[in-house]
C-alpha atoms as a printed R data frame, in Angstrom:
    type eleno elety resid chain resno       x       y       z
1   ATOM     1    CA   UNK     A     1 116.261 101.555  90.711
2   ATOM     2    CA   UNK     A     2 113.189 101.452  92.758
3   ATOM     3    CA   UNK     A     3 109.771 101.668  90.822
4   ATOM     4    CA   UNK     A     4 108.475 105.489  91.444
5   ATOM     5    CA   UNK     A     5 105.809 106.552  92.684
6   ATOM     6    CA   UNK     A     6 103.416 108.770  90.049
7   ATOM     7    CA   UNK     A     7 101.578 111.157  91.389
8   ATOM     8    CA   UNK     A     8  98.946 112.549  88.753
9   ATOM     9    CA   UNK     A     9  95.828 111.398  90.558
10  ATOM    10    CA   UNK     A    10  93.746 113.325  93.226
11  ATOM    11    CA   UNK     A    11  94.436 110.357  95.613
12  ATOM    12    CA   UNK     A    12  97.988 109.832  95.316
13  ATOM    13    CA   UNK     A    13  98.506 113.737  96.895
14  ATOM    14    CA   UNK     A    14  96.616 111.881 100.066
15  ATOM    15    CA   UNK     A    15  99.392 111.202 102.410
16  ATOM    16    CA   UNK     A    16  97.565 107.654 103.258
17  ATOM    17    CA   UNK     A    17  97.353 106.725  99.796
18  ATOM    18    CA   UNK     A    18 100.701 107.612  99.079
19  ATOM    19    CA   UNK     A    19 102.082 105.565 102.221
20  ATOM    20    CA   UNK     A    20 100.224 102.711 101.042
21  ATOM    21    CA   UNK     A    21 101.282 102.693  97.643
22  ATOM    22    CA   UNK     A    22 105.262 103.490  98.305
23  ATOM    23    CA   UNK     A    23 104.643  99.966 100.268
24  ATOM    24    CA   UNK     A    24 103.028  98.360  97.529
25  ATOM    25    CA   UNK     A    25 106.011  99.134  95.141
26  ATOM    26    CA   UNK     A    26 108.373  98.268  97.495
27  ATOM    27    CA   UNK     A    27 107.175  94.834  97.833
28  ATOM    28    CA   UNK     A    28 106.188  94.107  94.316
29  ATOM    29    CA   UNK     A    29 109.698  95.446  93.062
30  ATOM    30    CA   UNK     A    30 111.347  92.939  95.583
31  ATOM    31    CA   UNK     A    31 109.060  89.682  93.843
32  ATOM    32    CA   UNK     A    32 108.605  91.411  90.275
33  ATOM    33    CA   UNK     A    33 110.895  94.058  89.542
34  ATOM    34    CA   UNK     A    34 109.900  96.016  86.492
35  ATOM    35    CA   UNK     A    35 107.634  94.667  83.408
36  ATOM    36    CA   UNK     A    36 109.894  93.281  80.787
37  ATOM    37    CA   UNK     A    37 108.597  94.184  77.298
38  ATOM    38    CA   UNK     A    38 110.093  90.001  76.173
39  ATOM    39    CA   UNK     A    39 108.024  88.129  78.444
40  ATOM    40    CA   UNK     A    40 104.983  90.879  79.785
41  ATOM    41    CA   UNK     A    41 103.031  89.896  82.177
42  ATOM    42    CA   UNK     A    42  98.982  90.218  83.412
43  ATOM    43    CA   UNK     A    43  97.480  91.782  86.197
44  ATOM    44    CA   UNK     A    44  94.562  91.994  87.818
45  ATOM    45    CA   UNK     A    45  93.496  94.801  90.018
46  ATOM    46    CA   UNK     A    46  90.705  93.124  91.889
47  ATOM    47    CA   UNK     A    47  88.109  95.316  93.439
48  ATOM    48    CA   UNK     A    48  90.463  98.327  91.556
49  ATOM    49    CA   UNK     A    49  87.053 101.069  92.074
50  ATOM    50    CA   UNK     A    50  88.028 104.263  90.258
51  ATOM    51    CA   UNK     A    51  91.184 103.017  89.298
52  ATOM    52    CA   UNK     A    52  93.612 104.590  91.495
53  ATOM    53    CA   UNK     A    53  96.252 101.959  91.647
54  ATOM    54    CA   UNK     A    54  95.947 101.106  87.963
55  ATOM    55    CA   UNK     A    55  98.746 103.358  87.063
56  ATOM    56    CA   UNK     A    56 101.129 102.451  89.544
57  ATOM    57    CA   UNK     A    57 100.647  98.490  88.689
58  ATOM    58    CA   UNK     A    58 101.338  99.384  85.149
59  ATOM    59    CA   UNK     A    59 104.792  99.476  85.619
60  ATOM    60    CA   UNK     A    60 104.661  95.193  86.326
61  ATOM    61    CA   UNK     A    61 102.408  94.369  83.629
62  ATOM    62    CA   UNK     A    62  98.891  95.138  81.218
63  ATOM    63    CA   UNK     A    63  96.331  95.886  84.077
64  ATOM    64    CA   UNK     A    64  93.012  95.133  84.223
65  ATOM    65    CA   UNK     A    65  90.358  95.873  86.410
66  ATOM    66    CA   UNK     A    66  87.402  94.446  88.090
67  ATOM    67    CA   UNK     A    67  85.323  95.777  90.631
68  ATOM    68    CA   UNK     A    68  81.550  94.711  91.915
69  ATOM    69    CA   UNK     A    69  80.238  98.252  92.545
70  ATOM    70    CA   UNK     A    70  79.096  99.806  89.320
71  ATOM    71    CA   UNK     A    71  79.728 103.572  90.417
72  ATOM    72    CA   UNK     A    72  83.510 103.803  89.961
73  ATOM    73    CA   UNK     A    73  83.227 101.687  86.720
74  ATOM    74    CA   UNK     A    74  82.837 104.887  84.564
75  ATOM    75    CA   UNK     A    75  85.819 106.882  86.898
76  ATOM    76    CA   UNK     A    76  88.314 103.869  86.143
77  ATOM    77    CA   UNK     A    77  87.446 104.064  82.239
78  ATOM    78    CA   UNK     A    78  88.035 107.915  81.956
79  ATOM    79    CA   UNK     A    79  91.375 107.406  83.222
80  ATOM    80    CA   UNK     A    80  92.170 104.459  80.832
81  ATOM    81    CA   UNK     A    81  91.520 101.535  82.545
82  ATOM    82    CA   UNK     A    82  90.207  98.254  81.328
83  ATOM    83    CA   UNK     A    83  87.638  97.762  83.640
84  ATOM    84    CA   UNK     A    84  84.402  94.829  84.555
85  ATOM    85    CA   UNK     A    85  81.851  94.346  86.288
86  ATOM    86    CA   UNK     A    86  81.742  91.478  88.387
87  ATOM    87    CA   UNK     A    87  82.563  89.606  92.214
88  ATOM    88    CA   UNK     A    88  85.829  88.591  93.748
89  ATOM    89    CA   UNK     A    89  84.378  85.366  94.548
90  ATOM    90    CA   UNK     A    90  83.731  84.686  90.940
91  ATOM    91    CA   UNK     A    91  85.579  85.959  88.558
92  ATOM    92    CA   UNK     A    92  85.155  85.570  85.131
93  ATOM    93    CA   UNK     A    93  88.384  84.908  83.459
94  ATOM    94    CA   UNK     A    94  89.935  81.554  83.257
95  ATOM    95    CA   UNK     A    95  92.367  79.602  85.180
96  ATOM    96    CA   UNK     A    96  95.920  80.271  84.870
97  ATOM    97    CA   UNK     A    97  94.957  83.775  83.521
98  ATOM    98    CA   UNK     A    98  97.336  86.197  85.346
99  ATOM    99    CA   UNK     A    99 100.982  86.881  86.741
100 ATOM   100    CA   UNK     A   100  99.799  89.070  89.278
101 ATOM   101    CA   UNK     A   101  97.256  89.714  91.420
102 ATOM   102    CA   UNK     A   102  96.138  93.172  93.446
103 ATOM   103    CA   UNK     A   103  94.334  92.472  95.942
104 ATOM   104    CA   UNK     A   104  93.742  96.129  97.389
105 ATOM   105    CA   UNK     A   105  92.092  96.838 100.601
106 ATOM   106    CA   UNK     A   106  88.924  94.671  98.943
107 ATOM   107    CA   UNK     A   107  88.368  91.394 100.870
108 ATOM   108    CA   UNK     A   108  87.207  93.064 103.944
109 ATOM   109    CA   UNK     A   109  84.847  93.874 102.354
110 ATOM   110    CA   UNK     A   110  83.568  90.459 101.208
111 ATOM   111    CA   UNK     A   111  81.524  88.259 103.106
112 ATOM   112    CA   UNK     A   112  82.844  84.863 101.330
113 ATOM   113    CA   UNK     A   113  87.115  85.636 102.052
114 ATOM   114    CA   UNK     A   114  88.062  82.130 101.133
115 ATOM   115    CA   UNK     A   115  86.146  82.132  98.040
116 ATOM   116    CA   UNK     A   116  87.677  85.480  96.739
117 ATOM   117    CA   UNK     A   117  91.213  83.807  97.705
118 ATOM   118    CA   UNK     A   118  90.326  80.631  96.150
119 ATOM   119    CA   UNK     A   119  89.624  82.510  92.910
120 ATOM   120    CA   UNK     A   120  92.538  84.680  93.328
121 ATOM   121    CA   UNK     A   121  94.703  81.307  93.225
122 ATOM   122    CA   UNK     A   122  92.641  79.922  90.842
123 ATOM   123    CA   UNK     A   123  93.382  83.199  88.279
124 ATOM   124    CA   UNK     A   124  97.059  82.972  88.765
125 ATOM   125    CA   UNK     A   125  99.932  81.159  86.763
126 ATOM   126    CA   UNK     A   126 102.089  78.757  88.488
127 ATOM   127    CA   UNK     A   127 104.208  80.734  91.287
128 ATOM   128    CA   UNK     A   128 101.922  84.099  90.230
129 ATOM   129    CA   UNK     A   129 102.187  86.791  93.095
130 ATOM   130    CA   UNK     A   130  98.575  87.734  95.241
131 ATOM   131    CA   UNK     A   131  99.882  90.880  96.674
132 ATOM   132    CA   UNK     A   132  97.053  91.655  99.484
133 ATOM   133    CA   UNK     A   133  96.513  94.430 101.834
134 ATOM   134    CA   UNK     A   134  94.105  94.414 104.747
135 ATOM   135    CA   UNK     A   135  92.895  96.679 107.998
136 ATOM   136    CA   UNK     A   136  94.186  94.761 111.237
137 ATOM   137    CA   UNK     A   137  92.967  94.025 114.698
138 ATOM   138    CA   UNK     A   138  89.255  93.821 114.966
139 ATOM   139    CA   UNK     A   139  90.214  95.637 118.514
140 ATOM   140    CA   UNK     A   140  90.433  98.639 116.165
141 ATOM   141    CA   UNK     A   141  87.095  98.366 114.441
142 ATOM   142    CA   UNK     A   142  85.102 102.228 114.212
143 ATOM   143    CA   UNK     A   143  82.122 103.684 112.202
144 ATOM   144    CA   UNK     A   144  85.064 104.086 109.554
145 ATOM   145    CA   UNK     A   145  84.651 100.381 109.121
146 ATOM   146    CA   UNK     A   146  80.913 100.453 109.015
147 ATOM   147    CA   UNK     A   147  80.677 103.004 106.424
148 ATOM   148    CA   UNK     A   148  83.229 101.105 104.419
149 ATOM   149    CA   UNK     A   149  80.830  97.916 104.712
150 ATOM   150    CA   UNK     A   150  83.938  96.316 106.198
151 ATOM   151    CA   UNK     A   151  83.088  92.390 107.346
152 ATOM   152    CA   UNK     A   152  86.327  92.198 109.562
153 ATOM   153    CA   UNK     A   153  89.489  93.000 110.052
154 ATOM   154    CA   UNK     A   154  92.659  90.728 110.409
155 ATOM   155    CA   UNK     A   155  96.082  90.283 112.509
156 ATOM   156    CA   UNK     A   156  98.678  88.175 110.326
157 ATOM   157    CA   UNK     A   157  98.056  85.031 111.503
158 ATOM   158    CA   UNK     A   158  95.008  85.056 110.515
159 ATOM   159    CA   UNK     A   159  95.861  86.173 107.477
160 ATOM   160    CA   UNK     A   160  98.071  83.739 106.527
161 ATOM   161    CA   UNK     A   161  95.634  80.449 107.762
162 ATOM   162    CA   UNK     A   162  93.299  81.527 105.255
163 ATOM   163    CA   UNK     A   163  95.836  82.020 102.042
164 ATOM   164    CA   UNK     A   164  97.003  78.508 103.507
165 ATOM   165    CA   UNK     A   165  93.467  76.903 103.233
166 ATOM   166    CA   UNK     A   166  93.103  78.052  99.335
167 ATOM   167    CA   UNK     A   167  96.878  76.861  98.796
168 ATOM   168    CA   UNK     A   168  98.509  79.939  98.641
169 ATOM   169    CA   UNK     A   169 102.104  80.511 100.610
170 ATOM   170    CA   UNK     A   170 102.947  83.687 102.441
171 ATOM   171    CA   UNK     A   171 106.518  84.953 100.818
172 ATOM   172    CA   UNK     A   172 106.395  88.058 103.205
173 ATOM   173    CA   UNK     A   173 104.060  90.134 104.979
174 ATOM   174    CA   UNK     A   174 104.304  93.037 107.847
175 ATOM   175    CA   UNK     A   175 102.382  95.242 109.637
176 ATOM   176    CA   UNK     A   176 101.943  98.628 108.060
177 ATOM   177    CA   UNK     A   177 100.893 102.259 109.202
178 ATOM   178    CA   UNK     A   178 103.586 101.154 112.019
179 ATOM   179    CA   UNK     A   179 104.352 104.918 113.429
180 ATOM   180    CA   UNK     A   180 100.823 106.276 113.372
181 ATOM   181    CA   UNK     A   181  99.367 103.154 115.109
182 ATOM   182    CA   UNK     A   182  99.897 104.948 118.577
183 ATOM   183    CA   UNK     A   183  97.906 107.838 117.199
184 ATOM   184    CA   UNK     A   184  95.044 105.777 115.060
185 ATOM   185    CA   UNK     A   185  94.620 103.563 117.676
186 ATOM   186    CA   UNK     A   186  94.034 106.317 120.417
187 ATOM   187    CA   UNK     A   187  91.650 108.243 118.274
188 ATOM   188    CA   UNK     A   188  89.370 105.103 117.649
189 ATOM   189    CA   UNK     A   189  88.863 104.709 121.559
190 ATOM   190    CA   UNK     A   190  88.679 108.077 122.309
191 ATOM   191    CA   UNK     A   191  86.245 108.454 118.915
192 ATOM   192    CA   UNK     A   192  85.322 105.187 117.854
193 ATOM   193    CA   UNK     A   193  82.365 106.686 115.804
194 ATOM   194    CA   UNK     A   194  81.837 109.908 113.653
195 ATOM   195    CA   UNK     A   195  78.490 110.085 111.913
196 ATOM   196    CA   UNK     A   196  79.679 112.852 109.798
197 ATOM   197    CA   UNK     A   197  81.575 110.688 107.769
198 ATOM   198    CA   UNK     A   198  80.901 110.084 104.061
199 ATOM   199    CA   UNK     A   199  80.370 106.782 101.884
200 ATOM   200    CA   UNK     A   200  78.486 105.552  98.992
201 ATOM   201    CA   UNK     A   201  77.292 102.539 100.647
202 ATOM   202    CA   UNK     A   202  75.030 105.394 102.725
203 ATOM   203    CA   UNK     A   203  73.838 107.642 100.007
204 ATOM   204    CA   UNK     A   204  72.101 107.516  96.401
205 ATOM   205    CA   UNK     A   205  74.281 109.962  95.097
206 ATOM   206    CA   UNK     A   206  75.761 108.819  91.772
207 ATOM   207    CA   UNK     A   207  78.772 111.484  92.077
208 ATOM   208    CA   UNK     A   208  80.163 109.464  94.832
209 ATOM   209    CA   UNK     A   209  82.231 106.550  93.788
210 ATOM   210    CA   UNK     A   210  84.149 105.590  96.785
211 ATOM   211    CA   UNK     A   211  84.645 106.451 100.271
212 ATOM   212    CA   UNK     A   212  86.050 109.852 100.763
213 ATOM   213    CA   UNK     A   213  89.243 109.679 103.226
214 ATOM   214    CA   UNK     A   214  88.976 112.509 106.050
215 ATOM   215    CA   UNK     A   215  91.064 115.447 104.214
216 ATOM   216    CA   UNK     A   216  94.798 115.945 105.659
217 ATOM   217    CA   UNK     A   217  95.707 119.714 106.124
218 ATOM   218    CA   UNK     A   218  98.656 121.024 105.549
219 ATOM   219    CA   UNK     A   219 101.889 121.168 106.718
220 ATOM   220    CA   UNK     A   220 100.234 117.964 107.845
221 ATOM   221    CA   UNK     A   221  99.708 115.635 105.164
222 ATOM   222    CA   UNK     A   222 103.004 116.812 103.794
223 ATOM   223    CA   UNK     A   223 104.521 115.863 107.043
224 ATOM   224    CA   UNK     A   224 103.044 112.519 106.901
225 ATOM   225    CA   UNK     A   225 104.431 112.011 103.674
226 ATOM   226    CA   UNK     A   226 107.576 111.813 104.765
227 ATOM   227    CA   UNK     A   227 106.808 109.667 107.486
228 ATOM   228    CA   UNK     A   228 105.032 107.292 105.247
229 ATOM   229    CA   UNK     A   229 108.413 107.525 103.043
230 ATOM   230    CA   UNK     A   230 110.671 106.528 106.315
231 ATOM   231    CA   UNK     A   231 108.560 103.646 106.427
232 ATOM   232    CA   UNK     A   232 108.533 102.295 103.302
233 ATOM   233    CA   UNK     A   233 112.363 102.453 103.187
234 ATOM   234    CA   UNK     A   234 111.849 100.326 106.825
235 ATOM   235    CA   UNK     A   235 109.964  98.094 105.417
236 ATOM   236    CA   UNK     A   236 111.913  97.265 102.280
237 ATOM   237    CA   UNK     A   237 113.813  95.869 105.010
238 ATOM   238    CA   UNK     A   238 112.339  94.524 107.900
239 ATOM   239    CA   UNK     A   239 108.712  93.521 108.840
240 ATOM   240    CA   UNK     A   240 106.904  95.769 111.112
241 ATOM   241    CA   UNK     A   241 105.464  93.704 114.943
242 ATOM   242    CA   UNK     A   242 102.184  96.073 114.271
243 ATOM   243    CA   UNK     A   243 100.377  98.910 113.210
244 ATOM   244    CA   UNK     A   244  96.728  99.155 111.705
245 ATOM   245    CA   UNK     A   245  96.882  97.335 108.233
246 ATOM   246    CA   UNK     A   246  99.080  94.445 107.359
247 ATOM   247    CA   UNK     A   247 100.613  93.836 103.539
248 ATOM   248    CA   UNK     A   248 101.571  90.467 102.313
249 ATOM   249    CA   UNK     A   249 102.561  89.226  99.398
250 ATOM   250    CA   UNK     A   250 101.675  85.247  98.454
251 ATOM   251    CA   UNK     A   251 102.370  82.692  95.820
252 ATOM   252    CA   UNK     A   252 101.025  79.968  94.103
């Protein structure tokens, strides 16, 4: 039976998130499978902000958080996350620590990538899981990026190279956001930049703990859904030639 997806969050009603994290599950339950209460295992949610993928993790292992930015810190505890303070690229827990690690939409964001990878490997049990997901195709970079305080974005190959050069191997990876990528990709050339946009790396406001994605109305985030459902069941499957973020899963 295929790991479910809980919605009880704010985010998880936001037909991206929910894409994202139906293809999370899918590839975790094809390395994992479930937690097993005789031998339970560790994860770490690197870079895990207000904890929104806590809960869904939960169901491989005892999760714990990190993140750099102090804002969502407090968001993450009130839902019951174990939570720190510190960098990817130096993590303080010791080698060998964890089964798992979550690697979500987060190294973008870091200017020293093989340094956070070379502490994800160094974390991580013999054959522990990095699951990783990324933007991709710096073709595709907007003011979305920028207010994200994004440092690049990847294609696979790329992505790959570098888990290579911190001796981690690529088990599977694809493309994802396959059947909007006609649509995304038009609307960054035809609006590459939108200064309305919202972030906390461009305001002092404490309230704001992570970047706000652009609201979905409906019918049509509920549309989306169910295209980000068809897609998931795809890519249980099959690996996707493009779209605008790639997923990979790696071992040690």
């Amino acid at each position: 039976m295929a790991t479910p997806v809980l919605t009880v969050l704010e985010e998880d009603k936001h037909a991206w998130f929910a894409g994202r994290t139906r293809a999370i599950l899918k590839y975790l339950d094809a390395e994992l499978g479930p937690a097993d209460p005789a031998r339970p295992r560790k994860v770490l949610d690197l870079g895990g902000g207000a904890g929104n993928m806590a809960h869904h993790l939960a169901h491989y292992g005892e999760v714990i958080s990190i993140d750099f930015n102090p804002r969502p810190i407090p968001v993450a505890q009130s839902r019951g996350v174990t939570v720190l303070q510190g960098s990817g690229d130096s993590l303080p827990f010791p080698d060998g620590e964890f089964d798992v690690v979550a690697l979500l939409d987060t190294v973008e964001h870091i200017p020293d990538e093989l340094g956070v990878f070379a502490e994800c490997a160094r974390v991580l049990k013999p054959g522990g899981v990095l699951l990783v997901t990324v933007p991709a195709y710096m073709w595709l970079w907007s003011y979305n990026d920028e207010i994200n305080a994004h440092q690049r974005r990847y294609t696979t190959y790329e992505l790959q190279q570098k888990l290579a050069l911190t001796g981690l191997a690529v088990t599977r990876m694809s493309y994802n956001n396959f059947f909007l990528f006609p649509a995304v990709a038009g609307v960054r050339f035809l609006r590459p930049y939108n200064p309305g946009l919202q972030s906390p790396h461009l305001t002092d406001a404490e309230e704001v703990y992570q970047v706000d994605m652009e609201p979905i109305p409906e019918p049509v985030n509920s549309i989306l859904h169910g295209v980000y459902w068809l897609e998931a069941e795809i890519l249980d499957r099959v690996s996707f030639p493009f779209g605008i973020s790639i997923i990979c899963v790696a071992r040690k």
